[in-house]
KOLROVEX-69511 format. One line per 10 residues: for each residue x, y, z of C-alpha. Coordinates in Angstrom, 2 decimals, m for minus. Last residue first. Layout:
% residues N
X/Y/Z  ...
END
This chain:
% residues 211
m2.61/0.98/32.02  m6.21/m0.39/30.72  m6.36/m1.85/34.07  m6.30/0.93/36.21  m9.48/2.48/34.15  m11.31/m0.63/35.66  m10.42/0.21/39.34  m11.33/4.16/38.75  m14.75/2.72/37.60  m15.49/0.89/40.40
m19.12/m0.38/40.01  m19.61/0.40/36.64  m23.09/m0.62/35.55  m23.69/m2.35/32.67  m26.90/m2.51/30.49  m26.98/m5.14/27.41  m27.30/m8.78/28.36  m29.13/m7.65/31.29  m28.62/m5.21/34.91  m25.05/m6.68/34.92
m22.58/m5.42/37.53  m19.19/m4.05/37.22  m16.03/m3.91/38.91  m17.19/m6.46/41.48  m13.96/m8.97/40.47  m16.64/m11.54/40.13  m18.37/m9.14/37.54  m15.12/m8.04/36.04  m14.13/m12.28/35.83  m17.56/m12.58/34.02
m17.01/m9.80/31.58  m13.94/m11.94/30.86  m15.55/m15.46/30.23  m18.12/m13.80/27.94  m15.52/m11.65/25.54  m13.76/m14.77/25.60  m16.15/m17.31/24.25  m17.05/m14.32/21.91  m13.58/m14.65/20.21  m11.16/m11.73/20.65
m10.11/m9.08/18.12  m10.96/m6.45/20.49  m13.84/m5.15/17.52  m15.03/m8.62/16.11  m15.24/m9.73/20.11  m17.47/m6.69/20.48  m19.60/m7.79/17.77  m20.07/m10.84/18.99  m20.91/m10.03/22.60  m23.63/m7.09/20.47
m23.66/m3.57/19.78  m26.21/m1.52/21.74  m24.45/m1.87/25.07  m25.83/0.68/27.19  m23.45/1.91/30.02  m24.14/2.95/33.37  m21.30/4.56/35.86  m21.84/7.82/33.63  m18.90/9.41/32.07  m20.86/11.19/29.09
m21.78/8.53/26.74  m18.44/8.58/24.95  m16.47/8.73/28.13  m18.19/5.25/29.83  m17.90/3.42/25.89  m13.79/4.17/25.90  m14.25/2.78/29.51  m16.19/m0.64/28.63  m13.76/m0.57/25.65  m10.30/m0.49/27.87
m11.62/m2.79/30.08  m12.25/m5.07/27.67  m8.74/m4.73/26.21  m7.44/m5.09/29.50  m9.04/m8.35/30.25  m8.14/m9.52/27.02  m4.68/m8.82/27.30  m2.89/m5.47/25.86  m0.35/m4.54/23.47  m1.66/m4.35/19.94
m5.59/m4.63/20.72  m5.68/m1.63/22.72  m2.55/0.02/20.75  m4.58/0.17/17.51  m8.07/1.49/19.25  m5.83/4.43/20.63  m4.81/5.23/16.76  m8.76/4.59/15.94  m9.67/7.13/18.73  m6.96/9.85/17.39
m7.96/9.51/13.82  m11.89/9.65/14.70  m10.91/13.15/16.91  m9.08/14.21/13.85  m12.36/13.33/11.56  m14.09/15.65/13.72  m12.00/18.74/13.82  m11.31/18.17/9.97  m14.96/17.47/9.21  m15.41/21.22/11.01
m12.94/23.24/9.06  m14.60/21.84/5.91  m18.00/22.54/6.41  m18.00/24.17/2.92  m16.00/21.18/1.32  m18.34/18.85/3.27  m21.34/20.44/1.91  m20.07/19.99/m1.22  m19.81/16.46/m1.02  m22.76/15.45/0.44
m24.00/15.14/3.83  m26.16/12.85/5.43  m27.87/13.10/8.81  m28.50/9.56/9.99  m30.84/7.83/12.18  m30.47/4.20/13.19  m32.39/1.69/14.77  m29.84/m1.11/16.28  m26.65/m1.38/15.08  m27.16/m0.04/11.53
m24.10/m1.23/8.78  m21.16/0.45/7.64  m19.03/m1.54/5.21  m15.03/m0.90/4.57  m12.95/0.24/1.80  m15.10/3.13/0.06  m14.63/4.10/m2.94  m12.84/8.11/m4.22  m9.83/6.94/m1.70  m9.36/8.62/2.14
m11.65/8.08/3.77  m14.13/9.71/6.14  m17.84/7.55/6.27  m18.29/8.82/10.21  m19.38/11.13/12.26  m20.34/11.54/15.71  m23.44/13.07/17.53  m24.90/9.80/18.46  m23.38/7.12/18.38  m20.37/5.47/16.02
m18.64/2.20/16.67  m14.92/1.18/14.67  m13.04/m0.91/13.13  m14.78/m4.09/12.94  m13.43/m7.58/11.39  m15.39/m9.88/10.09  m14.42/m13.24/9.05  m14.72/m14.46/5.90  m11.01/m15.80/5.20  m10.24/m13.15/2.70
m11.54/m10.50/5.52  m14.77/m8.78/5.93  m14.06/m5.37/6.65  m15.93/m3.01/9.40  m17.95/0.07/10.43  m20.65/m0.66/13.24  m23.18/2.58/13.64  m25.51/3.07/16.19  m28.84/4.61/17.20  m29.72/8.32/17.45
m28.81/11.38/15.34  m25.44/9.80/14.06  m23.40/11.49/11.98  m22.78/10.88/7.96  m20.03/11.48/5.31  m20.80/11.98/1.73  m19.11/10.87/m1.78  m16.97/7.77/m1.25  m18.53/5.55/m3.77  m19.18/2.24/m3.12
m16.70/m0.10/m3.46  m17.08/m1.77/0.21  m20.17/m1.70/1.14  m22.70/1.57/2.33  m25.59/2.07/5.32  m26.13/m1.34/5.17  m29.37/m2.67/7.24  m28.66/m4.58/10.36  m31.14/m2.86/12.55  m33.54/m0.84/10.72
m32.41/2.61/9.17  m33.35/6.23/8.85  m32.63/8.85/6.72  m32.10/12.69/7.10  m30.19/14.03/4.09  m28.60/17.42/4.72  m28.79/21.00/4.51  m26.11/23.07/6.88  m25.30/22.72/10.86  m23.42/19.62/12.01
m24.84/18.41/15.26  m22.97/18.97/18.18  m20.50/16.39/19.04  m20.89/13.80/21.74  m21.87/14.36/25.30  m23.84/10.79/26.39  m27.10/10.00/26.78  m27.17/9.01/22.72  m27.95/5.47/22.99  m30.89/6.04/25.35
m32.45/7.47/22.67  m32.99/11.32/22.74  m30.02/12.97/20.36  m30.18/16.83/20.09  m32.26/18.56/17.32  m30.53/20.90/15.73  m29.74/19.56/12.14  m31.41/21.22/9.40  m33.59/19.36/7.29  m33.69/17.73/3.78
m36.10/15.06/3.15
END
């Protein structure tokens, strides 16, 4: 159906200060975990943001392996780019609700898809130097404090993407990912509550390694 957007994000996903909802008719749609949102090819004819839930974008390379690009949560958009087809897949995290916009809505929101897809510009650019110049440890570090500003610089994160997926993203392999949150635990700069709630125990510590 076709709603406005006002209501603010309520999942524990989306306890953090993102964007305000776009304003304007849209598509609201939901999805389960692990359903395709759009594949590579399709065409490149709306842009989304996230209600509640999460949103994994990413390639699957000549080899087969997967590589993300980005996360989306609530309040952000995503499903910018630049050709008339899409070149990557976006797929639902856990469960996943959209707002949808098509193409003429976008022309007539245009001043705020700039102000968004700028901020998505600027994040992917800093996601380009994480995995460029730093160590695993720092590249983790890095993502557990990208994750701490994005849900409103709280000392407790919610994971909702998985180890794997997060090893897809740093360009690490799971065994790593794994061995590294361990060494943070050890280190006491985080604690575990379970395999996807972390608490930052010394978050200034943590930011000092991303440097």
């Amino acid at each position: 159906m076709y709603a406005a957007a006002k209501a603010k994000p309520q999942s524990i996903e989306a306890e953090h200060l993102g964007p305000a909802p776009m304003s304007g008719p849209h598509l609201v749609a939901t999805y389960n975990p692990g359903r395709e949102i759009y594949a590579q090819g399709d065409l490149n004819d709306k842009c989304y943001q996230v209600s509640t839930g999460a949103v994994r974008i990413y390639r699957l390379l000549s080899d087969g392996r997967r590589q993300v690009v980005s996360f989306h949560f609530p309040g952000e958009m995503f499903g910018f780019e630049a050709g008339s087809n899409h070149s990557f897949f976006a797929e639902a995290i856990t469960e996943t609700t959209l707002a949808i916009f098509g193409r003429r809505n976008m022309q007539e929101r245009s001043r705020e898809l700039l102000a968004l897809a700028l901020t998505g510009m600027a994040r992917a650019q800093q996601h380009l130097l994480v995995i460029g110049r730093q160590c695993a440890v720092e590249r983790i570090a890095a993502f557990l404090v990208d994750l701490c500003e994005r849900q409103g610089g709280g000392r407790q994160l919610r994971l909702p993407m998985s180890r794997q997926d997060i090893a897809d993203y740093l360009g690490l392999t799971i065994e790593t990912v794994s061995r590294v949150v361990t060494k943070l635990k050890e280190r006491s700069l985080i604690a575990l509550r379970d395999a996807r709630t972390i608490d930052i125990m010394k978050p200034d510590a943590l930011r000092s390694l991303c440097n």
